[in-house]
C-alpha positions as CSV (number, residue, x, y, z in Angstrom):
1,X,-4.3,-61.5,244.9
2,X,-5.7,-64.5,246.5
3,X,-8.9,-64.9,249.0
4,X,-7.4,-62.1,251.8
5,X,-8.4,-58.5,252.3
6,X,-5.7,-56.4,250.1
7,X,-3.3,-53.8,252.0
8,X,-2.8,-51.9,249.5
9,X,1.0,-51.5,248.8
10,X,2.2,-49.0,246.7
11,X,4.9,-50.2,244.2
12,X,7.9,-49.1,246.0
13,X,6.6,-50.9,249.3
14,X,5.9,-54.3,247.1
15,X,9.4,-54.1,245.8
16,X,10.9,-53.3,249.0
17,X,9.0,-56.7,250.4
18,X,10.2,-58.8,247.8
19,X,13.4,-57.7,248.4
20,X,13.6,-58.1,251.9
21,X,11.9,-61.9,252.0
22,X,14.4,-62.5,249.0
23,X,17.5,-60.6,250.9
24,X,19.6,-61.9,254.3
25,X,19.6,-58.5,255.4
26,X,17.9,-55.1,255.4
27,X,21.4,-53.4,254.8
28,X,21.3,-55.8,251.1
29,X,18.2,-54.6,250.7
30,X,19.7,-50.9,250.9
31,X,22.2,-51.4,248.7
32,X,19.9,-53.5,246.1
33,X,17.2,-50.7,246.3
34,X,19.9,-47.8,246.7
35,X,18.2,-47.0,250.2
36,X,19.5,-45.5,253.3
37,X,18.4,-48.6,256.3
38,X,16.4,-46.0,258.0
39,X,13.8,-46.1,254.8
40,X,14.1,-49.7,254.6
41,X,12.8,-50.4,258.3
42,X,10.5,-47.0,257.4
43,X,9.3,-48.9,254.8
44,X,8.8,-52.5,256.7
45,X,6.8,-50.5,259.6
46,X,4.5,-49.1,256.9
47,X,4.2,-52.2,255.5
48,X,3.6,-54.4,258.5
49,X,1.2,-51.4,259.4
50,X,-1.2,-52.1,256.7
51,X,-1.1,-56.0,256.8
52,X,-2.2,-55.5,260.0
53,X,-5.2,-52.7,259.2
54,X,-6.3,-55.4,256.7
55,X,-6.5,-57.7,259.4
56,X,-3.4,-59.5,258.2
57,X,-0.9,-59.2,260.9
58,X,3.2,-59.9,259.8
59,X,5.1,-59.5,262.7
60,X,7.5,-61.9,261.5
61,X,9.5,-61.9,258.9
62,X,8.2,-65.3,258.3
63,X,4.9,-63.5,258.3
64,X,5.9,-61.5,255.6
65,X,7.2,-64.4,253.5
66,X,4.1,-65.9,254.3
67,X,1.8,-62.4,252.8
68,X,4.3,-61.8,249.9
69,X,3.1,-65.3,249.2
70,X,-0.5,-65.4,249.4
71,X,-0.8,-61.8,247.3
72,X,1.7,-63.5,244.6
73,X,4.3,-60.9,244.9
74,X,6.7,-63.7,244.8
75,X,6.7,-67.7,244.3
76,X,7.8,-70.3,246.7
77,X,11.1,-71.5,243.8
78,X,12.6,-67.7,244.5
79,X,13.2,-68.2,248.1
């Protein structure tokens, strides 16, 4: 993790971020993740959720590319 306050993802919500900065759409994401879309945007609210408690906000998804980014979940080369 780098120098900002952790959210604290659980493993399924890191994978479902990676995913989804790595994805065109949250349907992919679905099928990828074998996911109904309702959990996927369940899963994206959570997750935006505790970016912002840690005083993170992502209310982008450029925001989340950005977070995913910072706390190493993925590297700039697998955009």
């Amino acid at each position: 993790m780098g120098l900002w306050q952790d959210p604290h993802l659980s493993a399924r919500e890191r994978e479902v971020l990676v995913a989804w900065v790595k994805c065109d759409s949250k349907t992919q994401v679905g099928k990828q993740l074998y996911l109904s879309i309702g959990t996927v945007n369940t899963h994206i609210t959570r997750i935006r959720g505790k970016y912002a408690a840690a005083g993170r906000a992502a209310n982008t998804k450029a925001a989340l590319v950005a977070r995913a980014l910072q706390d190493g979940l993925i590297v700039l080369d697998e955009l």
